[in-house]
N, C-alpha and C positions, 0 to 999 in steps of 0.2 A: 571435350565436347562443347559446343555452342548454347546457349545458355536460353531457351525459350523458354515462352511461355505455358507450365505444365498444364497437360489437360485432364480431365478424370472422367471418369464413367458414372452413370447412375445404378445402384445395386439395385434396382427394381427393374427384374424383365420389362423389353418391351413390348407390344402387342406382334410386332414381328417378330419372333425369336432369331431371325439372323442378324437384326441390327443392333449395335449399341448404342447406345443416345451419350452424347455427350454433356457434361454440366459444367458451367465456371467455377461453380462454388466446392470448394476441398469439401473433403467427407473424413470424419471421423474414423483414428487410424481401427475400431472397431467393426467399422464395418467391413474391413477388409478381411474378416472371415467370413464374411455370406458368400455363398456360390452365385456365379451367375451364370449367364446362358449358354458361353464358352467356356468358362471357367467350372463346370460344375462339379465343383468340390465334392459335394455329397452326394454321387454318384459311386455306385460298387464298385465300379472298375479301378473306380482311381481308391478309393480308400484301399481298396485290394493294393493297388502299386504302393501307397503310403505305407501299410502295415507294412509289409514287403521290406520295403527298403529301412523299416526304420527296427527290424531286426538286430536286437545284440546294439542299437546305438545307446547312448547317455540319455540322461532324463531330462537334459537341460534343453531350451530352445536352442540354441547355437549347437549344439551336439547332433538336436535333432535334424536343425535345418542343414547344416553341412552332411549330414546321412542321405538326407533328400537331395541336395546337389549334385555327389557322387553319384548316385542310381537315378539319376536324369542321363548325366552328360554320359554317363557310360552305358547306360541300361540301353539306348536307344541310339544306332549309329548316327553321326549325321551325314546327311544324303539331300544334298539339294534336287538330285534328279525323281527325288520323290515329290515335291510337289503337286500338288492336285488342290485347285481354287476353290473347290466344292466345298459349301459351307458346314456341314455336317462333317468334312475331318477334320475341323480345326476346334474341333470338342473335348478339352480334358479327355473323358473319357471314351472315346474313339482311340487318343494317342497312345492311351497309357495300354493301350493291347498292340501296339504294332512294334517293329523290332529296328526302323530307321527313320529318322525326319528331318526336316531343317531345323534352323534356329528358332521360327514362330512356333509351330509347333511346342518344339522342345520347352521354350518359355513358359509358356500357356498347361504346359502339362506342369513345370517345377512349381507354379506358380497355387497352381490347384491342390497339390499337395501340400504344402506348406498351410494353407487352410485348414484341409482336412486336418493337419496335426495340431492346428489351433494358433499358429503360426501367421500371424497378419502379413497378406500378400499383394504385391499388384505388379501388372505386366508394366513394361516400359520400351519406347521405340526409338530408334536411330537408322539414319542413312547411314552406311559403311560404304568404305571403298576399301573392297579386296585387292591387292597389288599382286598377288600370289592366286590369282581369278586362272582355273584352264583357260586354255584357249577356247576350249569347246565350247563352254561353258560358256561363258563372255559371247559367242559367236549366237546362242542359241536367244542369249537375253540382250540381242540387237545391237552388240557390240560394245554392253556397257559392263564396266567391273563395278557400278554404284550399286547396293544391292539396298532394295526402298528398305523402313520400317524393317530393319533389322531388331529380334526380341532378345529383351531381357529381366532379368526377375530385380524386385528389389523386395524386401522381408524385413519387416521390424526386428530390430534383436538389438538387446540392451538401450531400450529409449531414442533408437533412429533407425532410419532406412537405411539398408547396405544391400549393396548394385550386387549382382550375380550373372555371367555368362555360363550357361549352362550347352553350347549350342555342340563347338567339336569333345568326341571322345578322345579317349586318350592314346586307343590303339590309330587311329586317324594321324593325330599330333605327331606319333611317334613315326611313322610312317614317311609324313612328309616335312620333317624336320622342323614343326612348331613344338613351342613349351604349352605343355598342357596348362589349363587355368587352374589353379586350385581355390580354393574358399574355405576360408578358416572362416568366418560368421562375425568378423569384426568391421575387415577391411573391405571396401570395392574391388570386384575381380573381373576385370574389362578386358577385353580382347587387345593384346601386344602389337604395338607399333612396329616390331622387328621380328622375325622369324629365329632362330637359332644360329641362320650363317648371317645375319647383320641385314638381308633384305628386306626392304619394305611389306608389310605385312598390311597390316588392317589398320584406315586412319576412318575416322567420326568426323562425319561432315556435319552432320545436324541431327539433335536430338530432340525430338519428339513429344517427351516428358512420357508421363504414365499415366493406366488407367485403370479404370475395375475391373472392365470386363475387354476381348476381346472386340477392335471395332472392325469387323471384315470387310463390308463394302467399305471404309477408307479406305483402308489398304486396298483391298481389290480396282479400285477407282487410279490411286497411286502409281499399283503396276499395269495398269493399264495405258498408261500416261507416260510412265519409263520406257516401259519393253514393246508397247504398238498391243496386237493382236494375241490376247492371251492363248487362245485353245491354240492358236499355232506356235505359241513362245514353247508352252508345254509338251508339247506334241514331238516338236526337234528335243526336248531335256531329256536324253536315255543316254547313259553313261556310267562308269568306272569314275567318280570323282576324285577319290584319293589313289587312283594309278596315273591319272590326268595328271597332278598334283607333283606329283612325285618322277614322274618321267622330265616333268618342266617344260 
């Protein structure tokens, strides 16, 4: 990844609750347990998914937070044809009751729970370029494979941040011949440069840095700017993504 300058969020709602303010000044890795307005950690829903997933785990953070990884990337398919810009789905707890989403989504839900479990968390964004993009798909987002502010988690564990891609599940991976990601709670777990037959897969054009909270008109603003006219980008995205994938 490219090396910018990281941004962060303010953990104090803002008077608009669909926007997140952004601040220069770093925030104490403490506060990265407060919920915020997308992120809302202490929300039932999502503590319900926390508890959940963190059945039968270890008591340790690293146990925990890899318990939480697993029942993201797999509990919830991913499905770029789910999209929907509407600001109220991109809510921890909206995500943590649906059964497929993208990688923002998915993020912003691992991210929330990792809180709840007390777990210092914050979201993080990257442009990707999918090389392994359907066609359809690429055709429906104006013919680009860049895919904006692609998410990902990163989580205090043992006295530093470590990156998490929680985005494809495994039955997906296996599908269409990627290695699943795994995360052990030590090491960075970024999306593979190479596919399983040796093709190009997923390269990091520009990373973003991270934040507290969800910032949605950025991104909204982004893809608007990438893909042209959103309600019609959305509108053509109805698809089989991992048969697309998989057909080649």
């Amino acid at each position: 990844m490219h090396d910018n300058q990281e941004s962060h969020e303010n953990p104090a709602p803002s008077k608009d609750q669909n926007l997140a303010k952004d601040q220069n000044q770093p925030i104490a890795v403490s506060e990265y347990l407060h919920p915020g307005v997308f992120i809302d950690a202490d929300h039932p829903a999502v503590k319900k998914f926390t508890d959940q997933a963190l059945e039968g785990a270890g008591p340790t953070p690293i146990e925990r937070a890899v318990a939480l990884y697993y029942a993201v990337r797999d509990g919830l398919r991913y499905d770029p044809y789910s999209m929907d810009m509407a600001a109220a789905n991109f809510t921890a707890s909206h995500i943590a009751t649906q059964k497929a989403a993208f990688c923002i989504p998915k993020a912003i839900l691992l991210t929330a729970c990792a809180r709840a479990a007390g777990i210092p968390a914050r979201i993080g964004y990257a442009d990707v370029r999918n090389h392994l993009c359907s066609a359809k798909l690429k055709a429906a987002m104006a013919g680009n494979d860049l895919f904006m502010y692609h998410g990902y988690v990163e989580m205090y564990l043992l006295d530093k941040w470590v990156k998490s891609t929680p985005a494809f599940n495994l039955e997906l991976c296996e599908k269409v011949g990627i290695e699943a990601l795994g995360f052990n709670g030590r090491d960075d777990s970024m999306m593979h440069p190479f596919d399983k037959a040796g093709r190009e897969h997923m390269e990091y054009v520009q990373d973003h840095g991270h934040f507290f909270d969800h910032p949605h008109e950025r991104i909204q603003g982004a893809f608007k700017e990438a893909y042209g006219d959103l309600d019609l980008m959305l509108g053509s995205m109805k698809g089989d993504f991992a048969a697309e994938v998989s057909a080649g």
